[in-house]
N, C-alpha and C positions, 0 to 999 in steps of 0.2 A: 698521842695518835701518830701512826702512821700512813705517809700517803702514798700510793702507790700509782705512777700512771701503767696499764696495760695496756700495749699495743701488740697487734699481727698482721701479716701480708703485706709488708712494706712493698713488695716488690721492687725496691728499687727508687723508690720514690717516698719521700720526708716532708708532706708539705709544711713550710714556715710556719705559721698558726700552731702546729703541734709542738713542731722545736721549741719554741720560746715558752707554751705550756709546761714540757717535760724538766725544764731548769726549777721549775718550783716541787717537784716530785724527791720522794725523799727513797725511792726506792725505783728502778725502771723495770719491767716486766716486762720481755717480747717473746711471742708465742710462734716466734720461726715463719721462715717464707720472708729473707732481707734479701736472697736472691742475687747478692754481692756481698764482697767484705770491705768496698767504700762506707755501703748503709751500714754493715755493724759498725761501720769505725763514726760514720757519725753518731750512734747510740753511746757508744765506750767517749766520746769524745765530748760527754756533757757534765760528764764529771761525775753521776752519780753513783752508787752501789747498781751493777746491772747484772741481770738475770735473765739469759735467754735460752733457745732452743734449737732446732735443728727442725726447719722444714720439709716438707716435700722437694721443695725446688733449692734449698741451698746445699751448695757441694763446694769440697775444701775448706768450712768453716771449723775453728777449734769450738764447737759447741754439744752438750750434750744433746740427746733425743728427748728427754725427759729431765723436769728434777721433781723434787719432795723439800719442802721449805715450811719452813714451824713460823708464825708471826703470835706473840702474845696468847699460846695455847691454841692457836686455829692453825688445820695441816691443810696444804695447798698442795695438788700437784698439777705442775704444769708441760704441758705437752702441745703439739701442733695440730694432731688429728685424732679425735676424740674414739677412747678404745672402745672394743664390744663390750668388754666385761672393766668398768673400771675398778682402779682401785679403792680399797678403803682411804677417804679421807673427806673434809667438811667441804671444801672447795676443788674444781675441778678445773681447767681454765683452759681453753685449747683455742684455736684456732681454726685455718684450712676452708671454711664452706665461706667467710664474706661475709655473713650473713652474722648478726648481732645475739645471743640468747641469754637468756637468762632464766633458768628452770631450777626449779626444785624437784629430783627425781632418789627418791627413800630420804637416807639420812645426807645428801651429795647435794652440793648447791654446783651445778655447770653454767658456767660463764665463757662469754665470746664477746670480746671486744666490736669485731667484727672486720674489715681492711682498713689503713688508710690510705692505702694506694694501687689497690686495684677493685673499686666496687662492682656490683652484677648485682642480679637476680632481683635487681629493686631497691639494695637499701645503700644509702648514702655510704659515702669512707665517715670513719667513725673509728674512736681508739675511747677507753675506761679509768678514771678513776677508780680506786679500790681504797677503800680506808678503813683502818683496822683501830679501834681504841684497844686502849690496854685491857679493859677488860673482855675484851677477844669481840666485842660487837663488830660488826662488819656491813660495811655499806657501799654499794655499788650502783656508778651513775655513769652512762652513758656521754660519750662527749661525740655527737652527728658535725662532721668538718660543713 
């Protein structure tokens, strides 16, 4: 099994609770919007395999806009703000609105962690487990700070 913690919208802010979670993650995911390159360097700085993106608001980061990542036959792509017309793939995972989702829409499972460090609109800061068995099963659980 693989675990993966995802998080988005740090803005700039990491709270402890989540650091000390993300040390047991065997993969990190952030979905952009670190808003600094102190906050990526605390992500780069936990030691794991990290995999992030490029937000609305972060500028001068060495980071792509997007990637495409294969886990045990399951395709993921990941992005900050979720497109009109997405791509072909099983998982979708973005960030940008704050707000937590998890939808099934055709054959495309879209996932939102949600902030952990700028909530609105109502819902708690909150960041995701994601865990992949080898046999490509996939399970996603919310973690509310």
């Amino acid at each position: 099994m693989l675990r993966i913690a995802v998080i988005s919208d740090s803005h700039g802010k990491v709270p402890g609770g989540v650091f000390e979670s993300l040390k047991e993650a065997d993969e990190i995911w952030h979905l952009g919007d670190f808003c600094n390159l102190s906050t990526l360097g605390v992500f780069l700085g936990i030691g794991k395999p990290f995999y992030g993106v490029l937000g609305n608001n972060d500028f001068d980061l060495d980071l792509p806009p997007r990637l495409d990542l294969t886990r045990f036959g399951r395709t993921f792509h990941i992005v900050h703000i979720l497109p009109r017309r997405p791509p072909f793939c099983d998982f979708l995972l973005f960030g940008h609105t704050h707000v937590p989702r998890d939808e099934q829409v055709g054959s495309c499972r879209l996932l939102n962690p949600g902030t952990i460090g700028k909530p609105n609109k109502g819902s708690p800061p909150s960041w995701a487990w994601l865990e992949i068995q080898e046999n490509g099963e996939v399970a996603w659980s919310l973690n509310p700070i």
